[in-house]
N, C-alpha and C positions, 0 to 999 in steps of 0.2 A: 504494500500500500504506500502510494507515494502524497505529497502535497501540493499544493496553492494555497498562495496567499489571494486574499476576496477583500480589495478594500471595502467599506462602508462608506455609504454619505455621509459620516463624521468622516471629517478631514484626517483624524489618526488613528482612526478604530479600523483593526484588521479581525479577521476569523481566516480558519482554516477550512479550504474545500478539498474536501478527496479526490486524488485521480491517483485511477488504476492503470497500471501500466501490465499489460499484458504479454509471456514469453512467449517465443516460437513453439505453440504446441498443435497446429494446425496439421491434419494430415498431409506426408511430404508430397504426394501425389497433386496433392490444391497445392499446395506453398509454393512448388516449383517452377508451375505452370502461370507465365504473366503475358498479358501485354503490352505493350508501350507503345503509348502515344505521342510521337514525334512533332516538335511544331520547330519546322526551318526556321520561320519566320521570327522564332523569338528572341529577344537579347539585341535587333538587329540584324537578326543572320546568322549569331553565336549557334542556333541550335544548328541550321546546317554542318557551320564549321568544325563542331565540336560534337558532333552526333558521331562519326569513326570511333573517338575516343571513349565516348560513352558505352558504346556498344561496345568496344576492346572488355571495357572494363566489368559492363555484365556478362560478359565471359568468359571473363575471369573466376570471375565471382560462383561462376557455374549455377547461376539462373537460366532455367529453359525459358524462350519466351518469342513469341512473335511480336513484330512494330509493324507500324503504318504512320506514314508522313503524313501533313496535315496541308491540302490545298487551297484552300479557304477558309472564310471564316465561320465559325459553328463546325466545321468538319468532325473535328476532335469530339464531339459529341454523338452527332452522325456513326464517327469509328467504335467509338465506346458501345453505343448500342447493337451494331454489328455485332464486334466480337461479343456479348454479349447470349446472343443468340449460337454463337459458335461456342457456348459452354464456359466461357473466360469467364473469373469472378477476382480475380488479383491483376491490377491494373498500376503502371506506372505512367506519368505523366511529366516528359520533357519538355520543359516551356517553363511560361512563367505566371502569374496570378492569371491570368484570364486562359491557360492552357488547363491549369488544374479544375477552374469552374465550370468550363466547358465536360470534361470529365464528369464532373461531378452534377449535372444536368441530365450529362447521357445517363448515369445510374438512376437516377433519382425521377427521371423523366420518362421511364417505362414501370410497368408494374408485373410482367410476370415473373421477376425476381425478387424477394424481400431485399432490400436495399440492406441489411443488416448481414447478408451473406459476402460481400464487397470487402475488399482489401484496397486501399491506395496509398501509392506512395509517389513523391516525385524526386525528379531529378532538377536544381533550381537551375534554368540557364537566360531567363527572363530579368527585365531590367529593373523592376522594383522588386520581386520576390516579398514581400509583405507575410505571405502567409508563411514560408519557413522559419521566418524570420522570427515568427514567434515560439518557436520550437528550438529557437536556437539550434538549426541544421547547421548539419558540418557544409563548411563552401566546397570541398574538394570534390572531384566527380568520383576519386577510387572512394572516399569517406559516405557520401553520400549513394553508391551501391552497395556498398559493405551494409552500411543500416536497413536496407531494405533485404539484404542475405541473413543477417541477424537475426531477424522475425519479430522487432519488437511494435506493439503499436496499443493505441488508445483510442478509446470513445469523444470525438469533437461533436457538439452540435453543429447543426445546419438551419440557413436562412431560406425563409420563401418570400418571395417577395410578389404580391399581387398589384397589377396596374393596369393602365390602358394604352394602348398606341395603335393608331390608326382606327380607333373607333372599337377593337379587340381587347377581351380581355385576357391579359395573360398571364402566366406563372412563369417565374427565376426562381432559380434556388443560389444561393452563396454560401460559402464559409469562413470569409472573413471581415468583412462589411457592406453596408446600402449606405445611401448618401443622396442628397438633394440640395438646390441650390448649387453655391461657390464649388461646393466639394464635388457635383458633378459636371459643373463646367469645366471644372479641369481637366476632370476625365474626358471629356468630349475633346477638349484641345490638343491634351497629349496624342490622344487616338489620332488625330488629324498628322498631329507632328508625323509618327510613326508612319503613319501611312503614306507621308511623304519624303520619307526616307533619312529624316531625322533620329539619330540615338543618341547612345552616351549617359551617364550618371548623372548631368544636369537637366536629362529631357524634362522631368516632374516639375525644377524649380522654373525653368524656362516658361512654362505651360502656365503655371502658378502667379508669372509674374505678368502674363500676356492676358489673363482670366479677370486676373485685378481690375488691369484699366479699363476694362470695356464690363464689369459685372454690376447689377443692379438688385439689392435686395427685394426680398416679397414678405408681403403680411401671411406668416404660416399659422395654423393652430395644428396643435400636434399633443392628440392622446397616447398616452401609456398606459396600457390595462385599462382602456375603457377611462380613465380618468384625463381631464383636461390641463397640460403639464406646461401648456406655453401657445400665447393667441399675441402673436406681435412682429413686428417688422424684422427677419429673418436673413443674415449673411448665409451662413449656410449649419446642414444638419450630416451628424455619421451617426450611423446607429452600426456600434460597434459586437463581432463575437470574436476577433483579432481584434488587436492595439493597433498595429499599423497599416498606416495607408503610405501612397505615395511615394515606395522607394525609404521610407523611416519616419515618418512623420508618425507622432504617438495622440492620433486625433481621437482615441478613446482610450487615455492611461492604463486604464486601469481595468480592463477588461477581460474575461476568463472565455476560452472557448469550451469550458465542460459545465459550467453552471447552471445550461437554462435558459440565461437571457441576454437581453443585448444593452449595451451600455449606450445608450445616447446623449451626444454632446448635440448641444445647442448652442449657437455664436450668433447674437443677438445682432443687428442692424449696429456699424459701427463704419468711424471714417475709414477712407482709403488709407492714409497716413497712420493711421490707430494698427490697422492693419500689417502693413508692414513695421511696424515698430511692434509686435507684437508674434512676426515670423517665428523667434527662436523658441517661444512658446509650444510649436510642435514638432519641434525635436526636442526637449528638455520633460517631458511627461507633467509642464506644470499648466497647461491649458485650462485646468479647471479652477484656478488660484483668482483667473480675471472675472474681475466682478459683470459681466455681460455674456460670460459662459457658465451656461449650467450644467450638468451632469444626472442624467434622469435611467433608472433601472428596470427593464420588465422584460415580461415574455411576449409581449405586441406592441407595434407602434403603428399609429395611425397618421397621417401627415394628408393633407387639404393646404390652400395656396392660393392668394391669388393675390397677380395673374399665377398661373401654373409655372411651374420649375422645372427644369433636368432632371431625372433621376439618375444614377447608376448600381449595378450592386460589380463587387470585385474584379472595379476598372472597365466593366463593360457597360456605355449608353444603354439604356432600356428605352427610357419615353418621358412622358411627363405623370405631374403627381395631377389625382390625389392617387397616393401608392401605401399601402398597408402590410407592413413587416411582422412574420409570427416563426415561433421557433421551431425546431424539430430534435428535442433535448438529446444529444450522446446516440445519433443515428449513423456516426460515418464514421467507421474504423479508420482511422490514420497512421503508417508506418514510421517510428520514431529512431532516433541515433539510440546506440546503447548508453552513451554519457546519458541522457535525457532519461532513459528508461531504470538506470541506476542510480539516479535520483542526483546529481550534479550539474543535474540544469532544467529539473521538472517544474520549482515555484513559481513560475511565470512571473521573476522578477525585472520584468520590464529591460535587461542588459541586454 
């Protein structure tokens, strides 16, 4: 039995939440047998150029396993559901936040399999990586197939996020945040960059700083549990089950992906200038300290707007609000390092 730390909305009151870290006791016949989902396009091109190596290295590793490269966008989903049908239920995912979501759509997106029979794990080659990053994955690629040969993994919750575009109602799932407003304009911008051939480690702040000058608040009201937690002139919303966004940005501190629920910051209508004086705030985990950010806890959020806003869930555009976030508590088995699984990097202390 391993631990989390679970802040409280007292600013110093912590508890302890359980997570169980589970060994390789899966039959070796399932264990051995994986897919992989290859996405070229991720990192820049990294997954192309770095796909020989990766593959060297699960073969090393002496994992059985078929790939399939990703030629569009939503493919990786598309492939997931395939293999799917072809009896796969241990999946790995090369690429990066929007490679692994798309995965985790194709499971969650079909119903003749209990989604509970699933195994995932990735390989991070994507430019913000967010979500390993709360796992404190190993960065190497021999490090990071070894963990998924190890056989260690944990129960993550999963997001569904309900909205409209083009007049349809639709279903996401995520696991590591939704967002509206500023937070999803950026994601729209970065998308744009990327697909204009733009990369590199300052894509996020570039995007970040291009979203600023041209973004305009909205009046949101926005329930948690049914209850009315914020009716006011709205920068922007993360409704957090991962801490990070954007390549390291800690736009929900203090967040658990085994808990249940989703942590929602709230960044209230505030100057442009306020703003950037106020950048280092989400890289330093202290976002919640400024008096116009709130911090609000549940298992649904409900979010209404107007005019309407961007949504995104993990870095992928979806549409506009109103959009209604609810949880799916410890549905997605997740492949962890053994450090993580040995309990030297399980508290989800924000490092």
């Amino acid at each position: 039995m391993r631990w989390a730390m679970l802040r409280q909305p007292q600013p110093t009151a912590y508890i302890l939440l359980s997570l169980r870290v589970h060994p390789n006791t899966m039959p070796a016949a399932i264990v051995q047998r994986w897919f992989v989902v290859v996405n070229p396009h991720a990192g820049g091109g990294k997954g192309h150029r770095h796909w020989p190596r990766i593959r060297a290295e699960l073969e090393r590793a002496g994992l059985s396993f078929e790939f399939a490269l990703t030629e569009f966008r939503h493919h990786a989903l598309q492939i997931t559901q395939d293999a799917i049908k072809q009896g796969f239920r241990h999946f790995v995912a090369v690429g990066g936040d929007g490679t692994f979501n798309e995965v985790v759509n194709g499971m969650f997106g079909q119903t003749s399999v209990p989604t509970s029979s699933f195994r995932l794990a990735v390989v991070a080659v994507g430019t913000g990586n967010d979500w390993p990053r709360m796992y404190a994955h190993p960065r190497s690629y021999q490090q990071q197939v070894q963990a998924i040969a190890d056989g260690h993994w944990v129960w993550q919750d999963v997001g569904v996020a309900e909205y409209c575009d083009a007049g349809a109602t639709k279903t996401r799932y995520f696991v590591n945040s939704a967002g509206c407003g500023f937070e999803a304009d950026v994601v729209d911008c970065t998308n744009r960059l990327k697909d204009a051939g733009r990369k590199g480690a300052l894509l996020y702040m570039l995007a970040l700083l291009r979203t600023l000058a041209a973004h305009r608040s909205a009046h949101m009201h926005v329930l948690v549990d049914g209850q009315l937690k914020a009716s006011c002139s709205t920068f922007s919303l993360t409704a957090g089950i991962g801490r990070y966004t954007g390549g390291g940005m800690r736009q929900a501190p203090f967040a658990l992906p085994n808990d249940g629920l989703f942590d929602t910051t709230i960044i209230q209508r505030m100057s442009k200038l306020r703003v950037a004086l106020n950048l280092p705030r989400l890289y330093n985990g202290t976002l919640l300290n400024h008096p116009k950010i709130t911090g609000e806890r549940g298992q649904q959020v409900h979010i209404e707007s107007q005019p309407p806003v961007s949504i995104e869930a993990d870095g992928e555009s979806l549409g506009l609000t109103p959009i209604t976030l609810s949880t799916k508590p410890l549905s997605l088995a997740v492949m962890v390092s053994r450090a993580f699984a040995e309990g030297q990097q399980n508290t989800f202390s924000g490092q």
